[in-house]
C-alpha positions as CSV (number, residue, x, y, z in Angstrom):
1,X,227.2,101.3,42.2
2,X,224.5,100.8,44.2
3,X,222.3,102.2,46.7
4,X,221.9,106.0,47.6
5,X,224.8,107.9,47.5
6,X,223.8,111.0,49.6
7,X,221.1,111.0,52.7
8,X,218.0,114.3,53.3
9,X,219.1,116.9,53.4
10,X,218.5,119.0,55.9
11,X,218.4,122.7,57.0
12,X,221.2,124.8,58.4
13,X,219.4,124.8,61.4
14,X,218.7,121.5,61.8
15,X,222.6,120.9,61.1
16,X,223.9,123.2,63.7
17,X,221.0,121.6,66.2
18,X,222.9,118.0,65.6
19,X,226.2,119.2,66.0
20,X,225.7,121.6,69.0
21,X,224.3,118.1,70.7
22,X,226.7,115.4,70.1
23,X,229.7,118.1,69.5
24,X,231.8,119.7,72.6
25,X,233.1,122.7,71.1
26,X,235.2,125.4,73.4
27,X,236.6,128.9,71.9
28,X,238.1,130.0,74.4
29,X,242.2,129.7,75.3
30,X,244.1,128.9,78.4
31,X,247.6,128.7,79.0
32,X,248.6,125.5,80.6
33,X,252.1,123.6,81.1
34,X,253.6,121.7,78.1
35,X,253.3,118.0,79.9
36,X,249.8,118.7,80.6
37,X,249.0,119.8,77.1
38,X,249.3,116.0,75.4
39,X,245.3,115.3,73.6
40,X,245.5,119.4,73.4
41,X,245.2,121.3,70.3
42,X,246.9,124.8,70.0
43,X,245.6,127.9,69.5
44,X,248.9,128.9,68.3
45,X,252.1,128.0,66.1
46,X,254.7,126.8,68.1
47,X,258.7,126.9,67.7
48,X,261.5,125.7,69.7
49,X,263.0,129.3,70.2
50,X,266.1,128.8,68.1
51,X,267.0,125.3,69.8
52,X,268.0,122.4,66.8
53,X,266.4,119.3,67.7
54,X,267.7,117.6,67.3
55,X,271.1,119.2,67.8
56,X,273.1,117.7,64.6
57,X,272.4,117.1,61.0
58,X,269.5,114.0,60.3
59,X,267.4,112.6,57.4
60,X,264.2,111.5,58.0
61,X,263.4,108.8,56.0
62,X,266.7,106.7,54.2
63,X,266.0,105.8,50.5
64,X,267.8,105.6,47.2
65,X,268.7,108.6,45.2
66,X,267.7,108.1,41.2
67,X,267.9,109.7,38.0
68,X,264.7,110.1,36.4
69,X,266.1,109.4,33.0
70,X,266.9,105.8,33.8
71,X,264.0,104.9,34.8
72,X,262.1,106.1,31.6
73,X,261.9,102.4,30.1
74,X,260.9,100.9,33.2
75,X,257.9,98.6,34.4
76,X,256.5,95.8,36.3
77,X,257.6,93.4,34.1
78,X,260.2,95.2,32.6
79,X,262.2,96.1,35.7
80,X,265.5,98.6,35.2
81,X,268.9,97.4,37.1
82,X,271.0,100.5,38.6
83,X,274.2,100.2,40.0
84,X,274.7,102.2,43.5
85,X,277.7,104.3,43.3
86,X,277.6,105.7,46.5
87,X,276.1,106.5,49.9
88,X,274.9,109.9,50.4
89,X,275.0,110.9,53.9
90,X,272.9,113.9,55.2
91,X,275.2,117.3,55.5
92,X,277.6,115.9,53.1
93,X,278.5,117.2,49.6
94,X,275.8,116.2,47.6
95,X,277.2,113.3,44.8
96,X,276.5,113.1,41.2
97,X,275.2,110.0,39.7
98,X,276.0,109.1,36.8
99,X,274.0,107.5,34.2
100,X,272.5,104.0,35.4
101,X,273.2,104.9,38.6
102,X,272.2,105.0,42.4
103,X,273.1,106.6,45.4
104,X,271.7,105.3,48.9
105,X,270.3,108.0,51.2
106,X,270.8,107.6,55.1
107,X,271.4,109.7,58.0
């Protein structure tokens, strides 16, 4: 590598000099309304008050479901083929793959 990794250093002082004159930084709080709080950062956690949202059962990402096991031999240029058994939907009874097998995972 090269070139300089790190810069001067320089003092504490000198560091909170630079920051206090190209940073904006408030401490203080205000309440304001929720549509004019986008760009906002809160001061506090925030929860939906017991409301689902959404209101039913939902995955967030869809994938395939794996055993580990039978993928132990695999590789770029050795790939492993897996049958999919099954879909897996989210809130349903989970299914057991069996050996060499996959299950899809959707909402």
């Amino acid at each position: 590598m090269t070139g300089r990794l790190f810069r001067d250093l320089i003092s504490l002082g000198q560091a909170r000099e630079l920051a206090s004159r190209y940073l904006r930084v408030s401490v203080g709080t205000e309440e304001v309304n929720v549509l004019d709080s986008v760009g906002r950062i809160s001061s506090e956690h925030v929860f939906s008050g017991g409301v689902a949202t959404p209101p039913f059962d939902r995955s967030t990402v869809d994938g395939f479901a794996v055993r580990s096991a039978d993928l132990q031999s695999a590789s770029p240029d050795s790939p492993v083929a897996l049958k999919v058994y099954a879909e897996q939907r989210i809130g349903r009874e989970a299914v057991t793959l069996p050996p060499g097998g996959g299950n899809t995972a959707s909402g």
